[in-house]
N, C-alpha and C positions, 0 to 999 in steps of 0.2 A: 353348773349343770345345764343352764337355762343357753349360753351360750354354745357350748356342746353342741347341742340339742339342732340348733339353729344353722350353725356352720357345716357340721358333720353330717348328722342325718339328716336334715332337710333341705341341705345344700343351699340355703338363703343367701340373696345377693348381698343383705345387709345381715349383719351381727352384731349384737351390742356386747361392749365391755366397762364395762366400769369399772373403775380402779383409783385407788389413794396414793396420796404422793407422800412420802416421805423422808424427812430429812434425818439419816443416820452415819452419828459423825460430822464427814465431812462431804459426803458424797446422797446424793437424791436416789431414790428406788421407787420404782413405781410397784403397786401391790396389787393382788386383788382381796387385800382383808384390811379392815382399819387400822387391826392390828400389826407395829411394823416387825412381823417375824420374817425370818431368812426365809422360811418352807413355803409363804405365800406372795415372796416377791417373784416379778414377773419371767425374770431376766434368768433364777433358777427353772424357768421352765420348757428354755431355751436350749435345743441341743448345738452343742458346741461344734457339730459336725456338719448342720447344716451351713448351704453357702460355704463351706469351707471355712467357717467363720465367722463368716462377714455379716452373718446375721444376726449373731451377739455381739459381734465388735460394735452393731449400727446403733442396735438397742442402747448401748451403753451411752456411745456418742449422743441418744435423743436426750436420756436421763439426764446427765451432764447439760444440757443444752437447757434443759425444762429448769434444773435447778439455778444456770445462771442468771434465768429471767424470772422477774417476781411478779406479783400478781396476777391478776387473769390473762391467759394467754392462752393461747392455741400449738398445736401440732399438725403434722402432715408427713408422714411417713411411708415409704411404698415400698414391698416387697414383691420386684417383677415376675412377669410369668417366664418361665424357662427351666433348666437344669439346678436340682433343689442342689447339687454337691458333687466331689468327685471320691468318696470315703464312706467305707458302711453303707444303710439301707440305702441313703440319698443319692447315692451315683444310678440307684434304679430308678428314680423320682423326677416328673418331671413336672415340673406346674402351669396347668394349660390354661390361668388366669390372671393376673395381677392383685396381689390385697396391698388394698389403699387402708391407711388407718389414719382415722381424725380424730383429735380430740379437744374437747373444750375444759380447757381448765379453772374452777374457781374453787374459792375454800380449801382448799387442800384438796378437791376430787378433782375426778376429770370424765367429763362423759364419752368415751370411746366408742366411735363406731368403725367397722370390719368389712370393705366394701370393694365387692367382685366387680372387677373392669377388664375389656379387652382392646382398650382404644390403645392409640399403635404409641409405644416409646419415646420418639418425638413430643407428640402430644402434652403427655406424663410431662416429660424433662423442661415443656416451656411453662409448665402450671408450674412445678416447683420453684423455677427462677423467678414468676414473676409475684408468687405469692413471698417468697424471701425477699422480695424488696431489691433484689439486689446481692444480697448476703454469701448467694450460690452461682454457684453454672455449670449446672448439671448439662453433661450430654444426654446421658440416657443411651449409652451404649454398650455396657455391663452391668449387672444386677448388681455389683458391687458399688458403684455411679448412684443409684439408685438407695442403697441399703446403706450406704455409709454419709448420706447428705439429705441427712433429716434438718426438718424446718418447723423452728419455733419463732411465734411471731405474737409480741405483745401488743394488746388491743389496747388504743390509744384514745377512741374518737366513737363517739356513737354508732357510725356508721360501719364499725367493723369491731362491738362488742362480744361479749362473754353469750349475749343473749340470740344474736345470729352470727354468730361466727360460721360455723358448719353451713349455713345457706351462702352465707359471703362469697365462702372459699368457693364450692360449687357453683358458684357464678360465673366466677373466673375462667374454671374449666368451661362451662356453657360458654362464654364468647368466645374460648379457642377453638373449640369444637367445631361452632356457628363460622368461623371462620377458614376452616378445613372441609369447611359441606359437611358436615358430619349431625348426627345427634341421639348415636348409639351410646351410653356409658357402657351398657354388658348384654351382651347374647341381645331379647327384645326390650328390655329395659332402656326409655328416653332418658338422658339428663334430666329432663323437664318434670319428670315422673316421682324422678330418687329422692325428694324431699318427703314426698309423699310417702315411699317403700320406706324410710327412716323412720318419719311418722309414726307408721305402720306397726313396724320392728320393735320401737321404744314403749308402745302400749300393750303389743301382745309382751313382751319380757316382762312387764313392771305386773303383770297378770299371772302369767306361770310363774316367777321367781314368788311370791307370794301361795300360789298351789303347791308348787316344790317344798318351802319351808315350811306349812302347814302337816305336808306329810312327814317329812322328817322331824318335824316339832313332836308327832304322833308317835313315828316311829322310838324315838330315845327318851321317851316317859313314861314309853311303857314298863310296868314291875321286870319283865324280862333285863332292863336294865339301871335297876336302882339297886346301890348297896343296899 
């Protein structure tokens, strides 16, 4: 709800998601409930029509990607700005921003952040390759380039822990940036800034996600709904 809230209505550059990893089977799902049921993984929440596909096919690719590395590690997934699809509502759809999503992984959670960018495609495509190490080579010249070459990368060395990962990554971006003259991430939002707007984001959620379940704690104990 609390993400909702954050994305939708208030148009935030940052959004938090947090979510569980699970192993079912043979195959990783990411969730948003501890619990690993079908109805709260993520990937069912994904319509099939947008990107043509490609943006469940990418999903899937991540999951896959997350389960074949162990331990604490990270992600980086970008869904560019442009044409959501060419099928159903999505051929009317057009997306006039990039969502970046990070996430830090340990214990079986992973802290996901939802992060509005308008820096140019180029940009995006040399952050991916040069955070995969290698792994990739992304151009960055279809959403599909994009959507289907996610990047998982296991933290090996203090200096690119479970603990600052998220600022790491964001670094990387900052010297590209710094290197393009640039140091817009979105609309008036610095690079220099976003750690802070994260910051920000991760205190106001962990506050309302607490006011939200108090209410709804209120709400389903009331006699109205006890056998």
């Amino acid at each position: 709800i609390r993400t909702y809230e954050s994305e939708t209505l208030e148009d935030s550059v940052v959004s938090f998601y947090p979510c569980y990893i699970h192993a079912v089977g043979a195959k990783t799902k990411l969730s948003s409930s501890v619990t690993p049921d079908k109805k709260f993984f993520i990937e069912s929440q994904i319509d099939p029509l947008e990107r043509d596909g490609d943006t469940l096919n990418g999903f899937r690719i991540l999951q896959d990607k997350i389960g074949d590395k162990k331990g604490d590690r990270m992600f980086l997934w970008i869904s560019p700005r442009g044409p959501a699809g060419t099928e159903g509502i999505f051929k009317h759809i057009n997306y006039g921003y990039h969502q970046i999503y990070l996430g830090a992984i340990k214990d079986g959670k992973s802290e996901t952040y939802a992060l509005k960018s308008d820096v140019k495609e180029e940009v995006l495509a040399t952050w991916i390759n040069q955070v995969s190490n290698g792994e990739t080579s992304v151009k960055g010249e279809t959403p599909c380039d994009f959507l289907l070459n996610p990047v998982v990368v296991p933290f090996g060395s203090p200096d690119f822990s479970s603990e600052n990962a998220i600022s790491a990554v964001l670094y990387k971006l900052k010297e590209i940036l710094k290197q393009n003259n640039q140091t817009k991430f979105y609309d008036s939002v610095d690079i220099d800034d976003l750690p802070f707007v994260i910051k920000k984001e991760k205190i106001k959620q962990d506050k309302d996600v607490e006011r939200i379940s108090r209410q709804l704690e209120s709400h389903f104990s009331s006699d109205k709904y006890l056998d």
